[in-house]
C-alpha positions in Angstrom: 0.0 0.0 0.0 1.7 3.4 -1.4 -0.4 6.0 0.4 0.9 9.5 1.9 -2.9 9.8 3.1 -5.6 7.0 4.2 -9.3 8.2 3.5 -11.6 6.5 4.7 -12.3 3.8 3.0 -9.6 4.7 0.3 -7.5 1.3 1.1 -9.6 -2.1 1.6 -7.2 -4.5 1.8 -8.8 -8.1 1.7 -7.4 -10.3 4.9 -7.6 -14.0 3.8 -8.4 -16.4 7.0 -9.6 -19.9 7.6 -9.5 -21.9 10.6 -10.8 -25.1 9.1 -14.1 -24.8 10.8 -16.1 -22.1 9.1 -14.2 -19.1 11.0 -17.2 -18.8 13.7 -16.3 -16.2 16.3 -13.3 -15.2 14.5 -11.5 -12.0 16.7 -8.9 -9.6 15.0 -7.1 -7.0 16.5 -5.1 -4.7 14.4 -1.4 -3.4 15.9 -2.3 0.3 14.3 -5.7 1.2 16.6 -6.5 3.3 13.3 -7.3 0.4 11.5 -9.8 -2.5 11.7 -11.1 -5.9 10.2 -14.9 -5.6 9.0 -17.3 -8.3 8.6 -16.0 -8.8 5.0 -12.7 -9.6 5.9 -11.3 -6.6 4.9 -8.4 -3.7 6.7 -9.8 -0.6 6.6 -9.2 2.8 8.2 -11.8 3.6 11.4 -11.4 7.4 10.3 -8.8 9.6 7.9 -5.4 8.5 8.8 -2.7 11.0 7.4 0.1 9.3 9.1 1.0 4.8 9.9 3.7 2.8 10.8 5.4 1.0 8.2 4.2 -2.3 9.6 0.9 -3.3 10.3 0.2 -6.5 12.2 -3.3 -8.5 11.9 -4.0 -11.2 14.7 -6.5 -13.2 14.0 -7.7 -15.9 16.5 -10.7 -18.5 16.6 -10.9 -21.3 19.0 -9.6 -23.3 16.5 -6.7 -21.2 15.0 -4.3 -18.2 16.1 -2.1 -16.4 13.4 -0.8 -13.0 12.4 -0.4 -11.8 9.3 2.5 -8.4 8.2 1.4 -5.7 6.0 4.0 -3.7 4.9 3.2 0.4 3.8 5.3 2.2 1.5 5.4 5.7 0.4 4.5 7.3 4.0 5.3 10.9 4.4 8.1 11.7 7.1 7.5 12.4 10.8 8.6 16.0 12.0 9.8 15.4 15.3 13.2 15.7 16.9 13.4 11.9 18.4 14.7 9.4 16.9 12.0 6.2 17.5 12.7 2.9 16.3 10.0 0.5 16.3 10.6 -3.8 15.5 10.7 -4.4 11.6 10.2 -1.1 10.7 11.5 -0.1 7.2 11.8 3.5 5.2 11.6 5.1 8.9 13.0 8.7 8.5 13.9 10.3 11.9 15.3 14.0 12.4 18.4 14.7 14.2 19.3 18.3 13.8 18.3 21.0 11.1 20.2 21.9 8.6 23.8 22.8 9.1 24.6 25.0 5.9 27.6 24.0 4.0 28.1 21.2 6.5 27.4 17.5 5.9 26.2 14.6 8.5 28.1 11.8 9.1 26.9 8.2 10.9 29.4 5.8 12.3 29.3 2.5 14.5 27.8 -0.9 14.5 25.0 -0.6 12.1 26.1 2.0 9.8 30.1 1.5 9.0 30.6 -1.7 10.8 29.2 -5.2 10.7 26.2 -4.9 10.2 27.2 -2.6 7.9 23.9 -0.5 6.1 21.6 -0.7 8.6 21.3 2.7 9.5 22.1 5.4 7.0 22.0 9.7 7.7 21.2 12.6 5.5 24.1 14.1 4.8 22.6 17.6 4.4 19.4 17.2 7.0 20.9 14.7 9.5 17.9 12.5 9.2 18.8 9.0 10.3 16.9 6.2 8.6 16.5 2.3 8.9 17.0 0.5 5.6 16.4 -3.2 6.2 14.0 -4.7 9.1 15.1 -4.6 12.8 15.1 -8.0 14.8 15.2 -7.2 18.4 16.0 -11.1 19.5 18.9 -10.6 17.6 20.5 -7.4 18.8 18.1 -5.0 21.0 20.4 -2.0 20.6 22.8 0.3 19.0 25.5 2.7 19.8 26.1 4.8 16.9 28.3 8.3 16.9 27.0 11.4 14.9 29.0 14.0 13.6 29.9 17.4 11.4 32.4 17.6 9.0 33.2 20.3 6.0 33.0 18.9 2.4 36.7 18.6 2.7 36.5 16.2 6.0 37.5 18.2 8.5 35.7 17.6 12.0 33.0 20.6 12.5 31.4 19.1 15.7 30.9 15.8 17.2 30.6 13.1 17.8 27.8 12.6 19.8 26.4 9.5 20.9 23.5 8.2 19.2 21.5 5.1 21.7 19.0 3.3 19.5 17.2 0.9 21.4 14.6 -1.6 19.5 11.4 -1.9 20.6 10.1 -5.3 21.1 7.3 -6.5 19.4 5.3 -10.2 20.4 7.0 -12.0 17.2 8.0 -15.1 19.2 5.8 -18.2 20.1 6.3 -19.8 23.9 9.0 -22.9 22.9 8.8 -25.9 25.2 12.1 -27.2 25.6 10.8 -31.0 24.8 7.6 -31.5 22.3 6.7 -34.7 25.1 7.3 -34.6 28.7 7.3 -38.0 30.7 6.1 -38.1 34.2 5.5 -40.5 37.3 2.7 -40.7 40.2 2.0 -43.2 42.5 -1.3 -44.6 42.9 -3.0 -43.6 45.9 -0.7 -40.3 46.1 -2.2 -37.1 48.3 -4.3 -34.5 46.3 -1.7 -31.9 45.3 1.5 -34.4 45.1 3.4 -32.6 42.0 3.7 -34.8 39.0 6.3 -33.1 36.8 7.3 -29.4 35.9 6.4 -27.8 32.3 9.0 -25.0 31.1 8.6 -23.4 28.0 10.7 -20.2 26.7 9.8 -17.3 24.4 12.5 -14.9 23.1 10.6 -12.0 22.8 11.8 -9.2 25.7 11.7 -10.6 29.0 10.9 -6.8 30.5 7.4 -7.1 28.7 4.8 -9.1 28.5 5.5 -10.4 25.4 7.7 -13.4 27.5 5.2 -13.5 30.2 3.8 -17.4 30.0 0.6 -19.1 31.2 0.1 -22.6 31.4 -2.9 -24.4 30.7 -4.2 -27.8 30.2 -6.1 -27.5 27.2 -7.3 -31.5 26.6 -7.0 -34.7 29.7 -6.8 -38.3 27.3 -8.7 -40.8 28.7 -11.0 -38.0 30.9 -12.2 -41.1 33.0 -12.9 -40.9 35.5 -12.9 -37.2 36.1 -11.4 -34.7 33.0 -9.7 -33.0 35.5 -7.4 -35.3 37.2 -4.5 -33.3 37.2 -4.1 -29.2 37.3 -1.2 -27.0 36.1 -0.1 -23.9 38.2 -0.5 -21.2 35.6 2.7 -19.7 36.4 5.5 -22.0 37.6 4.1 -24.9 34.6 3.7 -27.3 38.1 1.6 -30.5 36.8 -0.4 -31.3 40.4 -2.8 -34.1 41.0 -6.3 -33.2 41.6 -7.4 -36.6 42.1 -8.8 -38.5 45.7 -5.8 -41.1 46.4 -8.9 -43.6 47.0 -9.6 -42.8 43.3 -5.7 -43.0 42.0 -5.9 -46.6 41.7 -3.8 -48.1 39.4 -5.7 -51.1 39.5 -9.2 -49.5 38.9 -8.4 -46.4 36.8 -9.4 -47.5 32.7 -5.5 -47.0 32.2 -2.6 -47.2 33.6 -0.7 -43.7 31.2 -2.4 -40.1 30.9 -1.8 -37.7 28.2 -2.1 -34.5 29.0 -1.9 -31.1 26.0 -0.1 -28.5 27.5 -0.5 -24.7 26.0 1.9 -22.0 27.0 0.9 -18.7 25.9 2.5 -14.8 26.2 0.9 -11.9 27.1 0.4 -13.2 30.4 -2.2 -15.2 28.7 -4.3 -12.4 27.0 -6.5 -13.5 24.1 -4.0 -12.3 21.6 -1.2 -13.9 23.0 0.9 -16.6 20.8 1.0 -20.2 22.2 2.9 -22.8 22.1 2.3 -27.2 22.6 3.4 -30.0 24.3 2.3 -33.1 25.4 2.8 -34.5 29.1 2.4 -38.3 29.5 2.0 -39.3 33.3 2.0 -42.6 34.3 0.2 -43.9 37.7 3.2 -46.3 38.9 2.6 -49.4 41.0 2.6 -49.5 44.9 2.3 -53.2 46.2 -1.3 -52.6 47.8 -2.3 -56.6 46.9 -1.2 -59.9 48.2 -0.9 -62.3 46.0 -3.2 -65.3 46.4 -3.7 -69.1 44.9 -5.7 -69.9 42.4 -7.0 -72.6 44.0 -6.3 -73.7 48.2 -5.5 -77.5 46.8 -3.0 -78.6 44.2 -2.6 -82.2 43.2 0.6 -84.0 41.8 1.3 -87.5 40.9 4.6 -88.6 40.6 6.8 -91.7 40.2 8.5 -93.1 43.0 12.4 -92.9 41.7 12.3 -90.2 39.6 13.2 -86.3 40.0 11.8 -83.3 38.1 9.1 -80.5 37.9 5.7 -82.3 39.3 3.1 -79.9 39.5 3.0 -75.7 38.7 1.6 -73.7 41.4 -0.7 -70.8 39.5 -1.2 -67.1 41.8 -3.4 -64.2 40.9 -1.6 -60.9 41.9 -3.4 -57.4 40.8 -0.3 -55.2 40.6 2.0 -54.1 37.9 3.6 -57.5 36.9 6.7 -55.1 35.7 7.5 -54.9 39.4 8.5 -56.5 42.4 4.9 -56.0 44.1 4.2 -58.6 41.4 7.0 -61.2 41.4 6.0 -64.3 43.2 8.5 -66.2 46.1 7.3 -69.6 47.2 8.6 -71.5 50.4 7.8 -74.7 51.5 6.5 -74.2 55.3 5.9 -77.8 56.2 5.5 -81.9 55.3 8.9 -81.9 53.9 11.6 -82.5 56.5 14.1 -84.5 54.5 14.1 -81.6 51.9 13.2 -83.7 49.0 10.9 -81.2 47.4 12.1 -77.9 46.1 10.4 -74.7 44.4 11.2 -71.9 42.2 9.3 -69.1 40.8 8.8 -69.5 36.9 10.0 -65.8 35.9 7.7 -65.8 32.5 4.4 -66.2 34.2 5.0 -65.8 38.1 3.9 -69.5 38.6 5.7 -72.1 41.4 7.7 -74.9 39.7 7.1 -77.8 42.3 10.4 -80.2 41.9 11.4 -83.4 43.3 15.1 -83.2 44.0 15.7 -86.7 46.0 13.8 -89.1 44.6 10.6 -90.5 46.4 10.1 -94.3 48.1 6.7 -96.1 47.5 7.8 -98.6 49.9 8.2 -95.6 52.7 5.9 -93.2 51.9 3.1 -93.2 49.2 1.6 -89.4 49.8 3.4 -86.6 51.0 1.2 -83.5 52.1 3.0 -80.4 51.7 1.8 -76.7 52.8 3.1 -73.7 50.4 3.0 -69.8 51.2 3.7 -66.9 48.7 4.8 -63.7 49.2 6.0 -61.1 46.8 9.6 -59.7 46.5 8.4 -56.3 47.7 7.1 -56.0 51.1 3.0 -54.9 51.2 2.2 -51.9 52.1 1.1 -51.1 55.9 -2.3 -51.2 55.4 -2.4 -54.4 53.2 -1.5 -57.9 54.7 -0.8 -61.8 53.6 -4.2 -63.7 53.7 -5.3 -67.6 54.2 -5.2 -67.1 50.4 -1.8 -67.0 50.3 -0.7 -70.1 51.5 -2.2 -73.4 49.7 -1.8 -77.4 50.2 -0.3 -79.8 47.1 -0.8 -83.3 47.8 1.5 -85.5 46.1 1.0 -89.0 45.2 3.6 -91.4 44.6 3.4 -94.1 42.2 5.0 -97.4 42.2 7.2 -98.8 39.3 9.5 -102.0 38.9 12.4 -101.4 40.4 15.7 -103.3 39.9 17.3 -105.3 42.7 20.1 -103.1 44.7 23.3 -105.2 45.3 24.8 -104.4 48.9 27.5 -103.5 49.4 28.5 -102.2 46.0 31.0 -102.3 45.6 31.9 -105.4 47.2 35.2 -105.8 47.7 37.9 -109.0 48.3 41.3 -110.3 48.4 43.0 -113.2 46.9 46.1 -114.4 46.1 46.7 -115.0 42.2 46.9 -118.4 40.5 44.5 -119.8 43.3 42.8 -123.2 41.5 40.4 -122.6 39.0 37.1 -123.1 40.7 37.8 -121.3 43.5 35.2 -119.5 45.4 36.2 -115.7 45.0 32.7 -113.7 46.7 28.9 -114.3 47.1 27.2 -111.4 45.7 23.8 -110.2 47.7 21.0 -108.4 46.3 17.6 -107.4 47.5 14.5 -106.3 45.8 13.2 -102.7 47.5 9.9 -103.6 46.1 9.0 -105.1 49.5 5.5 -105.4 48.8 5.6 -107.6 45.9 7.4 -111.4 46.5 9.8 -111.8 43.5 12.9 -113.7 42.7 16.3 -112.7 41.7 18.8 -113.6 39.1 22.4 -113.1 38.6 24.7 -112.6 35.7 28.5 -111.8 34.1 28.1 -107.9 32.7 31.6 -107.1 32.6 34.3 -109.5 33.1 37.6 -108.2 31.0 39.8 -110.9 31.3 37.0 -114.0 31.4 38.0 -115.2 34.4 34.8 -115.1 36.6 31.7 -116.9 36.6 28.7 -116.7 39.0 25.9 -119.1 40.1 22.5 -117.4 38.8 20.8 -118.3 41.9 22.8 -118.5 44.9 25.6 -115.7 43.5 28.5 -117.4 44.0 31.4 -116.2 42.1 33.8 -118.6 40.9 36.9 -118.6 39.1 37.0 -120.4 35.7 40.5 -119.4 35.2 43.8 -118.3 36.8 43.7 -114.6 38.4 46.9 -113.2 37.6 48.2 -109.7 39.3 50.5 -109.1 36.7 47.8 -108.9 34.0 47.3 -105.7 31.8 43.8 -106.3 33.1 45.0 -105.6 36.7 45.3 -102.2 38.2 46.7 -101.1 41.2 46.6 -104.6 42.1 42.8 -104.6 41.7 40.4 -106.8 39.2 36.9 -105.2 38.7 34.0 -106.4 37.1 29.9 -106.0 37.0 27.6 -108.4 37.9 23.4 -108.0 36.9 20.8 -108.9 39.1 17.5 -109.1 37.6 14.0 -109.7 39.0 10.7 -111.1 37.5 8.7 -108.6 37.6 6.4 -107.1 34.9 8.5 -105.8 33.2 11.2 -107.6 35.0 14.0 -104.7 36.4 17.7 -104.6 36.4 20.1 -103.6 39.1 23.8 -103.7 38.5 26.7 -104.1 41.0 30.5 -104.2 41.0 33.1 -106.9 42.5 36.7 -105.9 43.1 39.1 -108.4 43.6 42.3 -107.1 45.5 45.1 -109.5 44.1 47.7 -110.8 46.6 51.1 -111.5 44.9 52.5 -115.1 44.4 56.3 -115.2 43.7 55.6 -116.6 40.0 57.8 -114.3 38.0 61.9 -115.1 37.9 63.7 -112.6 38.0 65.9 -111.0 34.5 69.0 -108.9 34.3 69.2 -105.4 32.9 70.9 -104.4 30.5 71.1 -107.5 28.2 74.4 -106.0 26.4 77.6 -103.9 27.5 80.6 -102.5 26.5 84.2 -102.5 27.5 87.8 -101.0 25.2 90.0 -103.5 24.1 93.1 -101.5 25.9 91.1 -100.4 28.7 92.9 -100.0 31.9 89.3 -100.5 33.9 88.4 -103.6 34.3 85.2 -102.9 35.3 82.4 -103.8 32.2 79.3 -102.7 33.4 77.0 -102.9 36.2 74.0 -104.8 36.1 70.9 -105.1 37.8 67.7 -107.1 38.6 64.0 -107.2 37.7 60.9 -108.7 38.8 57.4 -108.4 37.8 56.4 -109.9 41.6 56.2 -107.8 44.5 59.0 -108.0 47.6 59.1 -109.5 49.4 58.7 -111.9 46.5 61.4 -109.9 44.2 64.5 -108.3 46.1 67.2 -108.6 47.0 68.1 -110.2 44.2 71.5 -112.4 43.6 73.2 -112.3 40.7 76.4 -114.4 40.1 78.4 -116.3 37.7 77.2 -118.6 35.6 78.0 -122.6 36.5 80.0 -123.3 33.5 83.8 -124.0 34.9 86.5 -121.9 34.2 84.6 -118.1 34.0 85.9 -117.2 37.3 89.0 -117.2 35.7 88.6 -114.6 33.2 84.7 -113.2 35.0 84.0 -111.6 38.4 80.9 -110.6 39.7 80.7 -108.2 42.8 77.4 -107.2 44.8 76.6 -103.3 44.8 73.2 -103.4 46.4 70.7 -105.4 46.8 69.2 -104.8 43.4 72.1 -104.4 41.5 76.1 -106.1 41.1 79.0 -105.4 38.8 80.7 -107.3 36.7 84.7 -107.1 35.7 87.2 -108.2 33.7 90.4 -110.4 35.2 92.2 -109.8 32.1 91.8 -108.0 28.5 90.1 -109.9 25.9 90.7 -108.9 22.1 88.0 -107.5 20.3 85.0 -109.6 20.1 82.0 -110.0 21.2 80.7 -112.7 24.5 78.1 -114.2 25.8 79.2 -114.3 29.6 76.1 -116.6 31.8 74.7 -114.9 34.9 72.7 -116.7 37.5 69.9 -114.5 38.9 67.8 -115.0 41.8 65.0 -113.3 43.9 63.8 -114.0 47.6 60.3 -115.1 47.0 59.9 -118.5 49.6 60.8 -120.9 47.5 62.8 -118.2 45.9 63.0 -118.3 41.9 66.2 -118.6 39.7 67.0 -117.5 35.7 69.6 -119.0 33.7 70.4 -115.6 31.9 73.3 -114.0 29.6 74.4 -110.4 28.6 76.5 -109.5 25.9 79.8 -107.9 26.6 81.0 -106.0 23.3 85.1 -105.9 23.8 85.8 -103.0 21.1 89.2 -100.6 19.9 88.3 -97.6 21.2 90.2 -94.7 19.1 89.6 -90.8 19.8 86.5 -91.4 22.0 85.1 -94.2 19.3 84.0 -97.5 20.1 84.7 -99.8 17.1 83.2 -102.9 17.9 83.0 -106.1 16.2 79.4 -107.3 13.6 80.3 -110.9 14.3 78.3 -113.2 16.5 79.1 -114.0 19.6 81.6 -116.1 21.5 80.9 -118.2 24.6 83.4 -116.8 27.8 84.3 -120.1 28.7 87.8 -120.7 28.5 86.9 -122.9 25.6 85.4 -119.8 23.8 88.2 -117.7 24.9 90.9 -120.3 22.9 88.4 -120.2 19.9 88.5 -116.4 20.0 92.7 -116.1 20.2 93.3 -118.4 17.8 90.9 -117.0 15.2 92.7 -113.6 16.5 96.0 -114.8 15.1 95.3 -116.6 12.2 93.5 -113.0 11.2 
């Protein structure tokens, strides 16, 4: 709009405005009082107007829509007064500063006009007017500090500076801004009317001085409204969410939901009618207080179980009203009676709070065919003061046990004997004894080999008598640690007959059976060596002492080896053997005679090799050839084929 002069009704501007719901009760207010909307939706002058801001602002507002729209006006004529008045957004504003100076010239310097931002205010060089070229954002910078002064058309200083204050005026631009678009907030049921819920903040940049910033809070919409719409109230100042709510009514369990949503509106002008708003939601949630016991579905569970086995038998089920989220919820279960041998066990089934009733020791038909056991439940969280445990918190499970087949039980088991080896095959080694524990029930019993490694056992499949049917012998790979094992079946004839198993271990006694042996079997000695001695050897026995050392080792009895041969004890395990003279370079077989000190003691007829070899630079060169006897006949044999060589 380009006027220097509104006539009434020279400018009708049209205002275009739709709230969506046929704009019923549809208020405007216009920022120039000069000015109105009519019922045709269109700005007009109330009267002659010969002088307007540059900026008009229309608010509009309905109950279902609140905007403003910015008319801009061009062409106005300028203001005569001596102030300089900046208003928010104003453009083409021409102030007066001082009248004219002659053949001096105005000059504007400082943030705004010079400097960053540069062309924001500009002066009249000849009339000092300062004007605003561009639109003013007071949330930006609210004020400027400018210097005017006088120069001569050359430059020279005439008079100045002076200071220049331009302070923006704050117009209600800025919407209330909550800090979060949804807020999140607890309560517990049964809380006291006015227990504070949460705390909504919103901000508006607009000048804090005014009431532009000032905020009200209001709740606009309650979702669900059940049972009352106004369960909660906001304190229009501090944004304080309060309950309004009796605590007998805050009942978690009884409310129609558990979460309320609450639309929050924050508007400036201290809440005036043509304040902006702002939204947000709030979301309170009424939180759990453990206010009910939990109590069995039914007083009397039944479980059937059979006798023998372990497991899960029967699943406890609990009704519980609170938040099952929560420890007021969670189910613990203790046995309080009927099980003093602790055979039964439970545990709380974490998916669906139900009590998993277990066998851990197996159960006895024989001893005990029911078993009446009394269960109480509780939850993790203690009740609250006024709320206690009930008669419907404890219940009774009667378990039945059922009976089944079972197999004989051998006793002892192991059973466990000595003998000494290599007695007569035949022998009676043990009498295995098994009973039934079906007590009730008459039935016979019949044994049987399972495991017998080295075949030796047998066993009568009445009486259980084991026999052997051949030789036990200690030194058997079968043997260890001096101990035979095997696993004998008994089986009853029941229907279906049942199988029990037991084990036999036979500690084996040693018999001196074993002769002794020399070790090493070969040794070594130089041709030139100034040592007589050959080697030391020693003794071996697979029997135990005292069936086995000390052993005796000595020539063997062929005549003559004494006279090249000599044996000499060390120890009792262990003698050496030398050389009387040297021997050329061949190899011997030189007898020994060892035995041990079993009773009768046991002899070996044995020979070791002695290797005479030329021993050159720490090399033993010692002879391929087979071996001579060291009798003295051997000894000629070995000379003479020497020197013929």
């Amino acid at each position: 709009v380009c006027n220097s002069f509104f006539k009434e009704p020279a400018l009708s501007l049209p205002v275009e405005f739709d709230d969506c719901a046929g704009n019923e009760d549809v208020a405007f207010d216009v920022s120039d009082p000069s000015f109105l909307v009519d019922g045709d939706l269109n700005l007009v002058p109330r009267q002659d107007v010969r002088y307007s801001a540059p900026v008009l602002f229309v608010h509009g507002v309905s109950a279902h829509a609140d905007d403003i729209a910015q008319v801009d006006v061009t062409g106005l004529p300028l203001p005569s007064a001596h102030a300089l008045r900046v208003s928010w957004k104003m453009c083409c504003m021409d102030v007066f500063f001082s009248k004219k100076l002659g053949n001096h010239i105005f000059r504007l310097t400082g943030p705004g006009a010079d400097q960053d931002p540069k062309g924001l205010f500009t002066i009249d060089i000849d009339t000092g007017d300062v004007s605003v070229s561009r639109s003013l954002d007071r949330e930006a910078i609210d004020s400027y500090q400018l210097e005017v002064s006088t120069t001569d058309f050359s430059g020279n200083l005439i008079e100045g500076p002076a200071i220049l204050m331009i302070t923006v005026m704050d117009q209600n631009d800025n919407r209330p801004i909550f800090k979060e678009t949804r807020y999140t907030g607890e309560v517990l049921e049964g809380s006291p009317t006015g227990t504070t819920v949460m705390t909504m903040t919103a901000f508006d940049a607009d000048d804090p001085g005014t009431d532009n910033a000032v905020l009200r809070y209001n709740i606009v919409r309650q979702s669900p409204d059940k049972p009352s719409p106004n369960m909660f109230y906001i304190d229009a100042e501090r944004g304080d969410i309060v309950t309004v709510i009796s605590p007998t009514l805050l009942d978690r369990e009884t409310l129609p939901t558990t979460r309320y949503e609450l639309e929050i509106v924050a508007k400036d002008m201290a809440g005036s009618e043509v304040g902006l708003t702002g939204t947000a939601t709030a979301t309170i949630t009424i939180t759990d207080k453990n206010d009910h016991a939990p109590e069995f579905t039914h007083p009397l569970f039944e479980a059937h179980v059979s006798e023998g086995s372990t497991g899960v038998v029967v699943n406890l089920t609990v009704d519980d009203r609170d938040d099952p989220a929560t420890g007021a919820w969670r189910a613990m279960y203790s046995i309080i009676s009927g099980d003093p041998a602790q055979r039964f066990e439970i545990q709380t089934n974490p998916d669906n709070n139900e009590g998993m009733l277990s066998v851990v020791k197996p159960l006895d038909y024989e001893s005990t065919m029911f078993h009446t056991l009394y269960i109480r439940v509780e939850n993790e969280d203690p009740l609250v003061p006024d709320v206690g445990y009930g008669p419907s918190s404890t219940a009774t499970v009667r378990v039945t046990v059922e009976d089944i087949n079972e197999g004989p039980v051998f006793f002892p088991d192991p059973l466990v004997v000595t003998r000494v080896e290599n007695i007569p095959v035949g022998s009676v080694v043990a009498s295995l004894s098994a009973t039934d524990p079906d007590t009730l029930e008459i039935q016979s019993i019949r044994y049987a080999v399972l495991h017998d490694p080295a075949g030796w056992l047998s066993v009568s499949p009445v009486k259980g008598t084991v026999n052997t049917s051949a030789s036990l012998d200690r030194e058997s790979p079968y043997v260890h640690d001096n101990r035979y094992t095997a696993v004998f079946t008994a089986t009853d004839n029941g229907i279906p007959p049942a199988t029990g198993t037991g084990t036999l271990i036979i500690h084996l006694e040693d018999y001196n059976d074993n002769a002794p042996y020399v070790v090493p079997s070969v040794a070594r000695v130089c041709e030139d060596a100034h040592d007589m001695n050959v080697a030391i050897v020693g003794g071996w026995d697979k029997d135990l002492p005292p069936n086995a050392a000390p052993f005796k080792i000595e020539l063997g009895k062929q005549p003559g080896l004494d006279k090249t041969w000599k044996v000499t004890r060390v120890n009792s395990t262990h003698s050496q053997i030398m050389l009387l003279h040297s021997l050329k370079k061949a190899n011997y077989q030189l007898p020994l005679l060892i035995t041990d000190s079993g009773v009768p003691p046991l002899s070996n007829n044995t020979e070791v090799k002695v290797q005479v070899c030329i021993c050159k630079k720490n090399k033993m060169h010692c002879s391929s050839a087979h071996s001579h006897s060291a009798s003295p006949l051997g000894l000629l044999a070995t000379l003479l084929h020497a020197t013929v060589t």
